[in-house]
NUTIKE-804398 format. One record per atom (N, C-alpha, C): chain; x, y, z. Coordinates in steps of 0.2 Angstrom, whole numbers, plus 5000, padded with zeros to 4 digits. Atoms other than C-alpha are relative to their C-alpha. Layout:
N
+------+------+------+------+
| unit |    u |    v |    w |
+------+------+------+------+
|    A |    X |    Y |    Z |
...
+------+------+------+------+
//
This chain:
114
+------+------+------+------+
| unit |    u |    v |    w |
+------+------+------+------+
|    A | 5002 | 4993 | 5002 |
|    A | 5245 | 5070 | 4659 |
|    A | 5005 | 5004 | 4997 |
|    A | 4996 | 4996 | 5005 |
|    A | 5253 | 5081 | 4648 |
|    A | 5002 | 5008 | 5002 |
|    A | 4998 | 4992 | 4998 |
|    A | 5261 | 5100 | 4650 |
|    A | 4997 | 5001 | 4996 |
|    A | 5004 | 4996 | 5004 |
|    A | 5250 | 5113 | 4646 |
|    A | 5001 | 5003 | 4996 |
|    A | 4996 | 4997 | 5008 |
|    A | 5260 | 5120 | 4635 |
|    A | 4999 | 4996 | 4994 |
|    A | 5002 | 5004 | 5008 |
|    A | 5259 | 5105 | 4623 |
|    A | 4996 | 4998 | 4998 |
|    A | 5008 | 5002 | 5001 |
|    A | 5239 | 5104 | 4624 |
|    A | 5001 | 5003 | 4992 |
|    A | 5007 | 4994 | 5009 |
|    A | 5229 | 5109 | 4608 |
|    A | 4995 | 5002 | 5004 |
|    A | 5006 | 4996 | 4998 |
|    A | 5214 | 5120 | 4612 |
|    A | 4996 | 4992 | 5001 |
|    A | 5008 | 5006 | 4997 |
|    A | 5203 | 5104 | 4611 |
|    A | 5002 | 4997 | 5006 |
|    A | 4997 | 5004 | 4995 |
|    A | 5213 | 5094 | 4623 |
|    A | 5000 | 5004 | 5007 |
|    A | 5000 | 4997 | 4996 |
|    A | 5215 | 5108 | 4634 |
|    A | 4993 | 5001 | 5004 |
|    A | 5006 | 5000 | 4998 |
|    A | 5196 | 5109 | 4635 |
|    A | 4997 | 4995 | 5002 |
|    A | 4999 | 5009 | 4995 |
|    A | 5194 | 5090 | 4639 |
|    A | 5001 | 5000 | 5003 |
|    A | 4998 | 5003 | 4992 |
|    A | 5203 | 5090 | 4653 |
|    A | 4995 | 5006 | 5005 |
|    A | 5005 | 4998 | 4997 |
|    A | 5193 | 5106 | 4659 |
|    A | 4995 | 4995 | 5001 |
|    A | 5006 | 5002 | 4999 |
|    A | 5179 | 5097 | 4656 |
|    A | 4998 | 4995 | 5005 |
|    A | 4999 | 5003 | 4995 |
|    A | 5185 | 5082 | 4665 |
|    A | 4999 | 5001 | 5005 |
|    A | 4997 | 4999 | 4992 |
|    A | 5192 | 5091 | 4681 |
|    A | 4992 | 5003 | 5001 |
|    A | 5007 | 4999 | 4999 |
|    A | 5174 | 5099 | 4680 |
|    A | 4995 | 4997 | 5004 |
|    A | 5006 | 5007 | 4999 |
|    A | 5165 | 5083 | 4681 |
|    A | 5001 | 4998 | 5006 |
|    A | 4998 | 5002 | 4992 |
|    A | 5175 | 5077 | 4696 |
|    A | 4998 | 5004 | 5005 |
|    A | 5003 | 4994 | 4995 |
|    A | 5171 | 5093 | 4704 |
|    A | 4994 | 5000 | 5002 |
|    A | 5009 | 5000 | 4998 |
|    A | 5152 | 5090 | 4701 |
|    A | 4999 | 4994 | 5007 |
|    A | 5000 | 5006 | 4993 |
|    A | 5155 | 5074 | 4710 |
|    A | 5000 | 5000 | 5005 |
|    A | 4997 | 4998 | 4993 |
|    A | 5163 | 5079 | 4723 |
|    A | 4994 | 5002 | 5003 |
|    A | 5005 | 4996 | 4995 |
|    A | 5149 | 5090 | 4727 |
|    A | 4996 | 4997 | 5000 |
|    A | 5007 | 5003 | 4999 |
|    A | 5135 | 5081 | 4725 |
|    A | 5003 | 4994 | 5005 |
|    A | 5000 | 5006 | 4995 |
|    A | 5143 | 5065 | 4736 |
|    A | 5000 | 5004 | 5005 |
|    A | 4998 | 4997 | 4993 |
|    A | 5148 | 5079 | 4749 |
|    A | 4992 | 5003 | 5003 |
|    A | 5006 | 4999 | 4998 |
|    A | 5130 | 5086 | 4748 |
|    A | 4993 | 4993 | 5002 |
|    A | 5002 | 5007 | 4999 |
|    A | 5122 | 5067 | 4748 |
|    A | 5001 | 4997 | 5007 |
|    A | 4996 | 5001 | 4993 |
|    A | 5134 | 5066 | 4764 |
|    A | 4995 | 5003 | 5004 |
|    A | 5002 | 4994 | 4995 |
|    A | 5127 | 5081 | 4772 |
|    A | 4992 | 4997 | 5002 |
|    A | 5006 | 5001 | 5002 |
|    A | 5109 | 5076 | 4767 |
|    A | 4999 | 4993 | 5005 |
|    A | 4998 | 5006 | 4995 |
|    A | 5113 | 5058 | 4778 |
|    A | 5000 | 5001 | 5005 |
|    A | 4999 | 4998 | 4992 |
|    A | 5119 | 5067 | 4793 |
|    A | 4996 | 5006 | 5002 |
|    A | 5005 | 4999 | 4999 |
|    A | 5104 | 5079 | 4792 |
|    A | 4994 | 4994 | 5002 |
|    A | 5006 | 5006 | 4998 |
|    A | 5092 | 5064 | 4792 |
|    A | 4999 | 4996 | 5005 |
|    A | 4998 | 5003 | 4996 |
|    A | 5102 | 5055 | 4804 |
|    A | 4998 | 5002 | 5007 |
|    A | 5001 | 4995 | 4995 |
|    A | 5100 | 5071 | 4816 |
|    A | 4994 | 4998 | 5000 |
|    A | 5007 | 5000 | 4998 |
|    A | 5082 | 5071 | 4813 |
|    A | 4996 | 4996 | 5002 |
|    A | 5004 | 5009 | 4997 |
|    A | 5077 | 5053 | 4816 |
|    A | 5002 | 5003 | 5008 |
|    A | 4999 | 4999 | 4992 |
|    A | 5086 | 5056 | 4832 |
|    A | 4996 | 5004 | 5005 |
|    A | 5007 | 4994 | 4995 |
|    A | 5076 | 5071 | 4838 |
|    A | 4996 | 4997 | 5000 |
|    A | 5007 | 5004 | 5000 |
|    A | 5061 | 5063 | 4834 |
|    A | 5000 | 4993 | 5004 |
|    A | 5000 | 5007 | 4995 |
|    A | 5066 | 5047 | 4844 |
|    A | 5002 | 5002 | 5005 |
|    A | 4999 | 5001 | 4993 |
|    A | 5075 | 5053 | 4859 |
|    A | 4995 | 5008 | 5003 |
|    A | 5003 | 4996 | 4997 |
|    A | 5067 | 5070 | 4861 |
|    A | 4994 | 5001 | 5006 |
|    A | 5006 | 5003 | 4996 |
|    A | 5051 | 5064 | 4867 |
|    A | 5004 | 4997 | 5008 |
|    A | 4997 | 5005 | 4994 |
|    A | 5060 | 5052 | 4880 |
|    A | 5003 | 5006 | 5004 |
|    A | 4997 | 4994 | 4995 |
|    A | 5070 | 5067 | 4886 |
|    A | 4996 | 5004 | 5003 |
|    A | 5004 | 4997 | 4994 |
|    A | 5057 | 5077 | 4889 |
|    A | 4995 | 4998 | 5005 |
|    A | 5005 | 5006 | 4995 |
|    A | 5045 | 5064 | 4897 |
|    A | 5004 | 5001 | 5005 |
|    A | 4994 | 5001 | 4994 |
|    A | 5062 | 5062 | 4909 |
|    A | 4999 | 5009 | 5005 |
|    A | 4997 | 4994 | 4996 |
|    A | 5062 | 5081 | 4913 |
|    A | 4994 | 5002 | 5002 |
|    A | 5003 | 4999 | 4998 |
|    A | 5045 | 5083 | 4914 |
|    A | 4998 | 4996 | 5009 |
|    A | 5001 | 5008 | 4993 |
|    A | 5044 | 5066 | 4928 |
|    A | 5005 | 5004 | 5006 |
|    A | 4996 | 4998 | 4996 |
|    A | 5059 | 5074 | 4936 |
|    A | 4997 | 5009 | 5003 |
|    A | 5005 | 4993 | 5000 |
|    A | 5050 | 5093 | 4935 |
|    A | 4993 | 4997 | 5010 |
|    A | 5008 | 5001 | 4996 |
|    A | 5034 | 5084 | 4946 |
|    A | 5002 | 4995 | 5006 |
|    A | 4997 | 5002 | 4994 |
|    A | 5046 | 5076 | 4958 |
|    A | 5003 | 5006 | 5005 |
|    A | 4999 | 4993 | 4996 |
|    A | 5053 | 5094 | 4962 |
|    A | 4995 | 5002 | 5002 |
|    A | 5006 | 4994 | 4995 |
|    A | 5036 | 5102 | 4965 |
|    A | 5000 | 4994 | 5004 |
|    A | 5001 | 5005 | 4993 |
|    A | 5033 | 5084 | 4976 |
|    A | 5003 | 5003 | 5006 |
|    A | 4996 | 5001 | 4995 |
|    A | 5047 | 5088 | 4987 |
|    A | 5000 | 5007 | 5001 |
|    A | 5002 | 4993 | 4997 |
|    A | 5044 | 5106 | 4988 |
|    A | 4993 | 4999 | 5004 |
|    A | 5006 | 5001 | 4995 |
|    A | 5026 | 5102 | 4995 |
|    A | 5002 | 4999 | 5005 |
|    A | 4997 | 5003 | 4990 |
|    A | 5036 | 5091 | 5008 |
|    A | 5001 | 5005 | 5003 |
|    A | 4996 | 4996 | 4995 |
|    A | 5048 | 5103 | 5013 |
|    A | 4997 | 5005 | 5003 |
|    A | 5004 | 4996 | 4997 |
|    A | 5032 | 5117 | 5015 |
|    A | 4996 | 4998 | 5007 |
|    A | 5005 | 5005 | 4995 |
|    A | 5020 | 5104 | 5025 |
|    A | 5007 | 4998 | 5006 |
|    A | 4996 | 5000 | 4993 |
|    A | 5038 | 5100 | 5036 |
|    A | 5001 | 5007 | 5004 |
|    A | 4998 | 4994 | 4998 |
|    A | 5042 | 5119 | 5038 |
|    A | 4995 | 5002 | 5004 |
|    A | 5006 | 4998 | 4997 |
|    A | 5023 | 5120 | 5045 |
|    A | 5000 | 4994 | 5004 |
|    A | 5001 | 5002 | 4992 |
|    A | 5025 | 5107 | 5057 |
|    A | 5006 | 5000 | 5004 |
|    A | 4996 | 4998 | 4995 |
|    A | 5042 | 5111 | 5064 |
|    A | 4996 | 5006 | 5001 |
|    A | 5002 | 4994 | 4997 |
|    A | 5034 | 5128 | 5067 |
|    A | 4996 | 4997 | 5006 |
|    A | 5005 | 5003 | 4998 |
|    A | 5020 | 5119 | 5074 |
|    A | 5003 | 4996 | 5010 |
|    A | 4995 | 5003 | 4995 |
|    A | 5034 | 5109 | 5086 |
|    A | 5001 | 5008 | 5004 |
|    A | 4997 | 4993 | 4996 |
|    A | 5041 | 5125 | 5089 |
|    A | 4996 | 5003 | 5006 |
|    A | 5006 | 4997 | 4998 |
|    A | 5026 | 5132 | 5096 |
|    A | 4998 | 4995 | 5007 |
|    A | 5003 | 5003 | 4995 |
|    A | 5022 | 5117 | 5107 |
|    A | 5004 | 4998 | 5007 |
|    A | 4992 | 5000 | 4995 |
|    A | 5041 | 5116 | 5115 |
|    A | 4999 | 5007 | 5005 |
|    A | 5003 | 4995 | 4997 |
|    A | 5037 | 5134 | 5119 |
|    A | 4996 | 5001 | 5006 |
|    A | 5004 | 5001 | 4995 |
|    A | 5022 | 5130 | 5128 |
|    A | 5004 | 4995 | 5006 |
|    A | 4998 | 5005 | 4996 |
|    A | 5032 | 5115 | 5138 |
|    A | 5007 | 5005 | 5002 |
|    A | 4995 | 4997 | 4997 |
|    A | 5045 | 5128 | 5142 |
|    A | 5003 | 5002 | 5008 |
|    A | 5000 | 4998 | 4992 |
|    A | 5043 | 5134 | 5159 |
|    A | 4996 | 4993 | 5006 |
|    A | 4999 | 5005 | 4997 |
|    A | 5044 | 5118 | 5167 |
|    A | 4993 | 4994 | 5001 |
|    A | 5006 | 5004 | 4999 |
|    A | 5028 | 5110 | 5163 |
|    A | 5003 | 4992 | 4998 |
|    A | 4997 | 5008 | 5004 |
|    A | 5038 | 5093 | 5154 |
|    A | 5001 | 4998 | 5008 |
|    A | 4997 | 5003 | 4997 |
|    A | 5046 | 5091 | 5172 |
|    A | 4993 | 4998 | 5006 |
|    A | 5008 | 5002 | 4998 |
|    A | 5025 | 5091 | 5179 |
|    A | 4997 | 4994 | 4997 |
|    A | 5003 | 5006 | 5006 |
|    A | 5020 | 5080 | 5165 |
|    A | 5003 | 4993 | 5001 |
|    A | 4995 | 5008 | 4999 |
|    A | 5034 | 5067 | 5170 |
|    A | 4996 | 5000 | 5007 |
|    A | 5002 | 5004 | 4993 |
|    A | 5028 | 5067 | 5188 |
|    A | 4993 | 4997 | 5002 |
|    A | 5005 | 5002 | 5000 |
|    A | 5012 | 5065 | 5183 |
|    A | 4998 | 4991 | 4996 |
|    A | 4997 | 5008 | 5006 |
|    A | 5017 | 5049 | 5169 |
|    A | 5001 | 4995 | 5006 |
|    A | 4998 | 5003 | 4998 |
|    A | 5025 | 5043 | 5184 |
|    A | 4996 | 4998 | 5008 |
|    A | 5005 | 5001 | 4995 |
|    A | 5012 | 5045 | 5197 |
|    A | 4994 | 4993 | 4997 |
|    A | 5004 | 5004 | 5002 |
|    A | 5000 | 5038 | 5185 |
|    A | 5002 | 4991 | 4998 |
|    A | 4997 | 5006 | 5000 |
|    A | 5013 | 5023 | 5182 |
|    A | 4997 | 4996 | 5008 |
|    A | 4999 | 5003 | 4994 |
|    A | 5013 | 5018 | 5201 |
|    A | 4994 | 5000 | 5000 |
|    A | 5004 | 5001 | 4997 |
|    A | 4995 | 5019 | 5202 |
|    A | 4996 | 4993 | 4996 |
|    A | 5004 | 5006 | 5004 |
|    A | 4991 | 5006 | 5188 |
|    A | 5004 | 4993 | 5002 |
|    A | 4997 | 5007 | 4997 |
|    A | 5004 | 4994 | 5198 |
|    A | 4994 | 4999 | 5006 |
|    A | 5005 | 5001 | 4995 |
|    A | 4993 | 4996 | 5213 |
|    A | 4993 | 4998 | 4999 |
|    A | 5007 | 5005 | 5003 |
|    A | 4978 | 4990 | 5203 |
|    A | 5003 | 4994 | 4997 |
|    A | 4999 | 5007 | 5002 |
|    A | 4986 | 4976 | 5194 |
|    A | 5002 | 5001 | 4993 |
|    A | 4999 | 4997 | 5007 |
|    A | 4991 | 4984 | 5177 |
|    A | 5009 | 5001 | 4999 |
|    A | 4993 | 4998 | 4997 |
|    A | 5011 | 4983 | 5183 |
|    A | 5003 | 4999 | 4993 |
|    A | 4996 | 5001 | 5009 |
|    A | 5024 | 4981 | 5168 |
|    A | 5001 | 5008 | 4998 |
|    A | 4999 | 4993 | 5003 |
|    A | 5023 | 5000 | 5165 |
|    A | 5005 | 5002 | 5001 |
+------+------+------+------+
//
């Protein structure tokens, strides 16, 4: 390439024109780029998006599952609670003698093994 000093007017404007041209390029291959990794993005949404939200929806209907559990246990431990309660004032240690009364009686009939 030549010093600008010693162009002529037309010569000068050639190489503009050139260095112009390259610049179009430039821009269009970089927008062509861009245009590529747009597309790329949007196949991808369109393929995994689905699949992730099916995952989050599945995982969603496992939470409420386990909340039902944990409400239905919360409602029979009460339930326990309540029934310990009642066995409090020394009724378990009648109930055993009565388990064990009715054990010896089913030896005495012939039911033994208990």
């Amino acid at each position: 390439m030549k010093d600008i000093n010693d162009m002529s007017d037309h010569e000068l404007l050639m190489e503009l024109v050139a260095e112009k041209r390259r610049r179009d390029k430039i821009r269009y291959l970089k927008l062509a780029c861009y245009g590529v990794v747009f597309l790329c993005i949007l196949y991808a949404g369109f393929r995994f998006v689905p699949k992730v939200m099916a995952a989050i929806d599945s995982y969603n209907q496992v939470i409420a599952k386990y909340d039902a559990l944990a409400e239905q246990l919360q409602g029979t431990k009460d339930q326990i609670d309540g029934i310990a309660k009642q066995f409090g004032d020394g009724t378990i240690e009648k109930l055993k003698s009565l388990i064990d009364t009715m054990g010896s009686f089913l030896e005495r009939i012939g039911f033994g093994g208990f």
